[in-house]
Backbone bond lengths (Angstrom), bond angles and torsions (degrees), N, CA, C in turn:
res aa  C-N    CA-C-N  psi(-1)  N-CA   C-N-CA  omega(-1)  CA-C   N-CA-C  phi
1 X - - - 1.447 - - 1.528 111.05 -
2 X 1.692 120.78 -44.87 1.167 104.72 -164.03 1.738 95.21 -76.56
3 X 1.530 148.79 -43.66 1.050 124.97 165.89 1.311 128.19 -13.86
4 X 1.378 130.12 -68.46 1.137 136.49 145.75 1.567 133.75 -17.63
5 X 1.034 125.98 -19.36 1.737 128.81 -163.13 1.488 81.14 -120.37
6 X 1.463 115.42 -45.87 1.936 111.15 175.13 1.205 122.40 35.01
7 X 2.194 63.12 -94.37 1.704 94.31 -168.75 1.542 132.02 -69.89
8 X 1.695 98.11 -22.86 1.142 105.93 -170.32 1.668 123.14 -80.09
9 X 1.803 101.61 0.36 0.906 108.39 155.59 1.562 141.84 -116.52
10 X 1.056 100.60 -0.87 1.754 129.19 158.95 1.391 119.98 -63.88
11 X 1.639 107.52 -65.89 1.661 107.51 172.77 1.584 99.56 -46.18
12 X 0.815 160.52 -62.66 1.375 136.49 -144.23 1.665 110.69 -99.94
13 X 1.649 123.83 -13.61 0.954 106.32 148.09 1.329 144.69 -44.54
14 X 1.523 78.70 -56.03 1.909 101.31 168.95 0.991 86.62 -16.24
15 X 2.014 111.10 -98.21 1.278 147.30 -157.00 1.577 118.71 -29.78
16 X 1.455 103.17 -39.07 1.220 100.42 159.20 1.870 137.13 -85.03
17 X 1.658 107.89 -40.49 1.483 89.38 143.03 1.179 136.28 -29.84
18 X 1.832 125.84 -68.17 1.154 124.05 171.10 1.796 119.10 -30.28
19 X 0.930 123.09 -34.36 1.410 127.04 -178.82 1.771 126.58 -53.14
20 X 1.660 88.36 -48.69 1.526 115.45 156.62 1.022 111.43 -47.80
21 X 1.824 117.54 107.19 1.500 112.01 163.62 1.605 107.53 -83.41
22 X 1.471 77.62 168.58 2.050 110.01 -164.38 1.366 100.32 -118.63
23 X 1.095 76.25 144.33 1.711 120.07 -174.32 1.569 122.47 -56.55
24 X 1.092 129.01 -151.78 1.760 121.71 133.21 1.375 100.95 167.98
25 X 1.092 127.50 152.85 1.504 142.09 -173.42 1.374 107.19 -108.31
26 X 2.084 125.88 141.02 1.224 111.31 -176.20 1.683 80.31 -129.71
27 X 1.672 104.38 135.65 1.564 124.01 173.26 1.492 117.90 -132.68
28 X 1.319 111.18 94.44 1.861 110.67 177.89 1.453 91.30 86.86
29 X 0.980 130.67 49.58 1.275 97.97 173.23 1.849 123.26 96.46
30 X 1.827 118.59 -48.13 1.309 134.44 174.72 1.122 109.47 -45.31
31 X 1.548 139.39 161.47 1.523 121.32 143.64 1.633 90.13 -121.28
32 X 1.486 120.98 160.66 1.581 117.71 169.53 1.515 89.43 -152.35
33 X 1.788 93.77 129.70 1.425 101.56 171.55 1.694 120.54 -79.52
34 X 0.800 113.13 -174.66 1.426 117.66 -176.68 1.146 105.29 -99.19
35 X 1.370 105.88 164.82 1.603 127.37 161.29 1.659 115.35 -112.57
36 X 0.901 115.13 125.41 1.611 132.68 -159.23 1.550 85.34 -73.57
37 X 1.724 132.07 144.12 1.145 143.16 -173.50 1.573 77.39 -124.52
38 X 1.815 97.05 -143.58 1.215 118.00 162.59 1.851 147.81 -34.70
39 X 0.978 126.44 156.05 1.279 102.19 -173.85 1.266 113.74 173.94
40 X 1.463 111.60 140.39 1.812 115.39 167.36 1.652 117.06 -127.30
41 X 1.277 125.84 104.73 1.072 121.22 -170.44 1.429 119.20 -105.90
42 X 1.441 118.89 168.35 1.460 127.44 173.16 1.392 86.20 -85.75
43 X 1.429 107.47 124.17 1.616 121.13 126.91 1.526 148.44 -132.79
44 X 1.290 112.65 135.98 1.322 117.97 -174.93 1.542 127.67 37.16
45 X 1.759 109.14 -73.17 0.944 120.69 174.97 1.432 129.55 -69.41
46 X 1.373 116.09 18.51 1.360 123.70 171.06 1.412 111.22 89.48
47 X 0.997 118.94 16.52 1.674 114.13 -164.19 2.056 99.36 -143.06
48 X 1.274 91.87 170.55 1.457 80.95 178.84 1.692 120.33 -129.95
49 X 1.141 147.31 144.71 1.471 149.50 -103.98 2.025 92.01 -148.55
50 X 1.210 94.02 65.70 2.068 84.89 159.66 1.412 146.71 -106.33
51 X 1.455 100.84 146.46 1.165 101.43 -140.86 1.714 94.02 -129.03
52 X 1.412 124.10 126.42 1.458 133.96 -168.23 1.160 100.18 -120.51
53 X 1.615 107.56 108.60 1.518 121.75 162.44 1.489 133.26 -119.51
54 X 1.572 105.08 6.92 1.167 128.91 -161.30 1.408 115.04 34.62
55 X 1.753 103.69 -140.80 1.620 105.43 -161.32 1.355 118.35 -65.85
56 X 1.185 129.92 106.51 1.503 110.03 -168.83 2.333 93.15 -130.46
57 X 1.246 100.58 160.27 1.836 113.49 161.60 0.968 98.91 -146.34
58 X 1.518 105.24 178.46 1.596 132.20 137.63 1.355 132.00 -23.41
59 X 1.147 143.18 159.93 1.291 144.89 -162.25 1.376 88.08 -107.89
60 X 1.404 112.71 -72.58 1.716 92.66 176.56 1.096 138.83 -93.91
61 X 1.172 131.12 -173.65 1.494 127.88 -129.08 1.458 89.54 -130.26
62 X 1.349 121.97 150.79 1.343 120.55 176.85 1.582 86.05 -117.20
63 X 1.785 116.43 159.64 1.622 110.59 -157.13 1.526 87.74 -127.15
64 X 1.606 115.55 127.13 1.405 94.89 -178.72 1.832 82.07 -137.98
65 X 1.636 101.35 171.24 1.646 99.57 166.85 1.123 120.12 -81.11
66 X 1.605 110.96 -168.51 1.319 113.79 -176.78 1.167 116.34 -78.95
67 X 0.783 149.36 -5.77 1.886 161.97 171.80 1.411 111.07 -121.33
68 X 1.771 114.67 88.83 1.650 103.92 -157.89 1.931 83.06 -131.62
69 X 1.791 118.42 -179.86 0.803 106.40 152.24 1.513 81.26 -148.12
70 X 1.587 103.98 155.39 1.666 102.65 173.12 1.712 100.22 -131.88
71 X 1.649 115.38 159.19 1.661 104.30 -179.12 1.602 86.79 -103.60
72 X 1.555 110.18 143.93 0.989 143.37 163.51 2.220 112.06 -61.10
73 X 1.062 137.72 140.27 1.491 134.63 163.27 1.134 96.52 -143.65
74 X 1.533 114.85 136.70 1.576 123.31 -163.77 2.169 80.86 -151.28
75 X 1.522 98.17 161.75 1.387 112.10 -170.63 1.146 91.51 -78.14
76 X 1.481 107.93 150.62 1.219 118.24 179.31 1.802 133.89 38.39
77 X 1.063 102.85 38.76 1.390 124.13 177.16 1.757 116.73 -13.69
78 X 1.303 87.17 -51.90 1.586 99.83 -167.03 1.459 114.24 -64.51
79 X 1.700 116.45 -30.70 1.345 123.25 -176.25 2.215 113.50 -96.27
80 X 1.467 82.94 8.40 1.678 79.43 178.66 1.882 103.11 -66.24
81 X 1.490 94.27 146.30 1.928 104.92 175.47 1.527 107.99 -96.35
82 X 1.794 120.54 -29.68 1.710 118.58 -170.56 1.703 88.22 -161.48
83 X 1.283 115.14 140.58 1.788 111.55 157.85 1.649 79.31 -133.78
84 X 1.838 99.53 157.59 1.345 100.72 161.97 1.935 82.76 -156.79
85 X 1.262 89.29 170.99 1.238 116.66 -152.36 1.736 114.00 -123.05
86 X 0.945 114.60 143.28 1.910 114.48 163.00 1.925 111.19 -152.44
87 X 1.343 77.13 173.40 1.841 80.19 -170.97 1.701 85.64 -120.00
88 X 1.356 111.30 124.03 1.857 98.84 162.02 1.049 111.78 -127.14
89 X 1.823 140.90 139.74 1.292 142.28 -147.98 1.467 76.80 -104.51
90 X 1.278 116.19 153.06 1.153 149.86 165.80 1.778 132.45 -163.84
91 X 1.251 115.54 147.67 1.500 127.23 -174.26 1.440 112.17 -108.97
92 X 1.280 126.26 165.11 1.260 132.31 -173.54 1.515 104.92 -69.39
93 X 1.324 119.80 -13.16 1.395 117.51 -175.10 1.277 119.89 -78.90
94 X 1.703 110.34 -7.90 1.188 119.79 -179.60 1.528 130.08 -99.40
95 X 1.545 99.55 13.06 1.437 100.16 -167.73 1.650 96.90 -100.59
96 X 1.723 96.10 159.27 1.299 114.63 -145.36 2.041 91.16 -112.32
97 X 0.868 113.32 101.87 1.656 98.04 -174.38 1.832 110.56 -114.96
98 X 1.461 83.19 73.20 1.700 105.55 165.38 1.636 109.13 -105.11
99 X 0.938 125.85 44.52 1.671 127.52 170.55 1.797 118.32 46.44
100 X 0.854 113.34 9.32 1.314 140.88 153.81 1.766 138.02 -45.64
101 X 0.745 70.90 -41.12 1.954 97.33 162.53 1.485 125.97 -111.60
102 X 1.444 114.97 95.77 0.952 113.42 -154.71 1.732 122.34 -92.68
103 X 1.235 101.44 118.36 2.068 111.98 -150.70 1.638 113.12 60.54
104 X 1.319 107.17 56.50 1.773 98.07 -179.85 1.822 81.64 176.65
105 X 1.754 91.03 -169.47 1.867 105.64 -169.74 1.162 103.39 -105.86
106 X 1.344 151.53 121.71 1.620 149.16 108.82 1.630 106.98 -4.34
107 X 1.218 123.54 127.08 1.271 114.81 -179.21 2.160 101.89 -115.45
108 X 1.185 123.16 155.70 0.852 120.60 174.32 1.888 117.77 -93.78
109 X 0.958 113.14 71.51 1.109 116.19 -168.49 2.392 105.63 -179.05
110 X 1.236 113.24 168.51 1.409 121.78 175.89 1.229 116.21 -121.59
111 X 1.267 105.22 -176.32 1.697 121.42 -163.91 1.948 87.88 -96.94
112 X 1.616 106.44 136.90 1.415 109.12 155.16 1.312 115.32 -130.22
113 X 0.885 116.34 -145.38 2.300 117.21 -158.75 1.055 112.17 -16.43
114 X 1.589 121.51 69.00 1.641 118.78 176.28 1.483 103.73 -55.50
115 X 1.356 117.30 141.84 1.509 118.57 141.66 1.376 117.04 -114.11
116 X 1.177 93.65 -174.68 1.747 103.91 -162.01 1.560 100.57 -127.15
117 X 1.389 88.27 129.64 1.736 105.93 -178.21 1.585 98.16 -91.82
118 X 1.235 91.12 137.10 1.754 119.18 163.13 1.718 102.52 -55.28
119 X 1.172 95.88 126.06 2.045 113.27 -171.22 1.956 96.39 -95.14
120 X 1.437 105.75 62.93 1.856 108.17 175.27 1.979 95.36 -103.33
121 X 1.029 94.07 -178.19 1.669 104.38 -159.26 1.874 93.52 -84.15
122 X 1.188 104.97 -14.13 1.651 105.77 157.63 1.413 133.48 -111.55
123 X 1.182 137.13 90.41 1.460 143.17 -133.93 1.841 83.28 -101.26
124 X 1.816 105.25 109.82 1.464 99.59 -173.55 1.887 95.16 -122.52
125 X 1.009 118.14 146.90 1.689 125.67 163.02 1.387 108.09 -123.50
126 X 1.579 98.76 122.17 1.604 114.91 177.36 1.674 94.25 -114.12
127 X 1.746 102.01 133.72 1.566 108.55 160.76 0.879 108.75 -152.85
128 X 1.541 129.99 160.65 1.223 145.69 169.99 1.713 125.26 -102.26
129 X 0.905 100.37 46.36 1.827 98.70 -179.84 1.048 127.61 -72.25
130 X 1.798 123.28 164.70 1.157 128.37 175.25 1.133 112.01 -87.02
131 X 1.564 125.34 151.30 1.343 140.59 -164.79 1.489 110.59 -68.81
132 X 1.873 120.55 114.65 1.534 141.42 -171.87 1.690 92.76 168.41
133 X 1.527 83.75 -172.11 1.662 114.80 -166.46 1.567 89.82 -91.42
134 X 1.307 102.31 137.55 1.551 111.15 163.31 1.430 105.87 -142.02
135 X 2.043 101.99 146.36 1.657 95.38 -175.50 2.309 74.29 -102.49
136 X 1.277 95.85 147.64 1.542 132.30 164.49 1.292 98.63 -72.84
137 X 1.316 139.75 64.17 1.637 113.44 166.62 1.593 115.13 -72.33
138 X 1.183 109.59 151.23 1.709 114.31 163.66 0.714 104.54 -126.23
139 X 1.497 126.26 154.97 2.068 144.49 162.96 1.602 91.10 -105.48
140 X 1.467 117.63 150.93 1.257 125.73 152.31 1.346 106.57 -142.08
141 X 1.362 126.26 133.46 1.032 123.11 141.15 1.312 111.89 -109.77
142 X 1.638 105.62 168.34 0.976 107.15 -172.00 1.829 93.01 -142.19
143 X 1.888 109.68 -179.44 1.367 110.91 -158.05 1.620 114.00 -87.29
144 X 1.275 114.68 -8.87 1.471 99.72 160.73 1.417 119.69 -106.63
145 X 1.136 113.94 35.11 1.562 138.23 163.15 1.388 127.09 59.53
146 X 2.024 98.91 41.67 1.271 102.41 156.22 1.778 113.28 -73.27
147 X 1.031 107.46 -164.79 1.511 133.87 -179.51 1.507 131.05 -174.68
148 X 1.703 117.65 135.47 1.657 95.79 -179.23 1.176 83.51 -172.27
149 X 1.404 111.71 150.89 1.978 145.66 -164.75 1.672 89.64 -96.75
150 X 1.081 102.66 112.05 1.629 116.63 172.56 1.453 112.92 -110.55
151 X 1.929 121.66 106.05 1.236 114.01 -166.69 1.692 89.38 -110.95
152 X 1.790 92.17 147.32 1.662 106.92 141.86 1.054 118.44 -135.75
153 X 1.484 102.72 176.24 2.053 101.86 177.37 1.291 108.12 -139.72
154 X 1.732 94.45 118.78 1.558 118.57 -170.67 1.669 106.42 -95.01
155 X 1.394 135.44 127.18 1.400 131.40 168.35 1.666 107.25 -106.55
156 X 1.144 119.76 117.42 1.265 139.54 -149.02 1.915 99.97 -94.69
157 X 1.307 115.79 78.05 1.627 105.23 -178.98 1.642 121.73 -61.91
158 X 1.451 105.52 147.03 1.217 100.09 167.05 1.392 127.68 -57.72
């Protein structure tokens, strides 16, 4: 039975994830949208719709050096209340492929030492990492108290 009920409650998650606009990061020039993680949204009906997918990005990797900075664009910029940010290294061995991530990887692993980006009308992240795969997670909230896990995946060249 519960096979059965599944779907009938997935398709419309989807549908409602999909609703959630995405983000996207610009590096050198690249832009890469996000992959929607986690999330609680306003919808319609007055109520709000969450949805836990943890760490999830893009499949591919945007390639930057070790001393990079990229600007962050998130919806509605102007009404965000806190975003904070982390870098987590990860390998292909860690991806989680339960359909969960929707067009991108679920990673098996979490976000640690978030910091918190300064909320100016240019949302910039400067880091210096060592050369691997990193997923970009972001948190945003914002002031009428949505929220949503904004992943990318940065490969850090030597």
């Amino acid at each position: 039975m519960f096979k059965l009920l599944w779907p009938l409650f997935f398709l419309p998650a989807l549908a409602l994830a999909e609703s959630v606009p995405k983000s996207n990061i610009e590096l050198n020039g690249a832009i890469q949208e996000s992959v929607l993680g986690s999330f609680c949204w306003h919808i319609n009906q007055g109520g709000h719709f969450c949805l836990d997918n943890g760490l999830t990005s893009p499949k591919e990797p945007l390639t930057a050096p070790q001393n990079f900075s990229l600007e962050l664009k998130l919806p509605d910029q102007d009404k965000l209340r806190k975003v904070q940010y982390s870098f987590v290294p990860v390998d292909y061995e860690m991806i989680v492929d339960d359909g969960t991530a929707l067009n991108g990887y679920g990673w098996n692993t979490g976000m640690k030492a978030l910091q918190e980006l300064d909320l100016n009308e240019k949302l910039t992240i400067s880091s210096n990492l060592k050369p691997g795969l990193y997923v970009l997670g972001v948190l945003a909230w914002w002031k009428n108290h949505n929220d949503a896990y904004h992943g990318f995946l940065i490969k850090i060249s030597p």
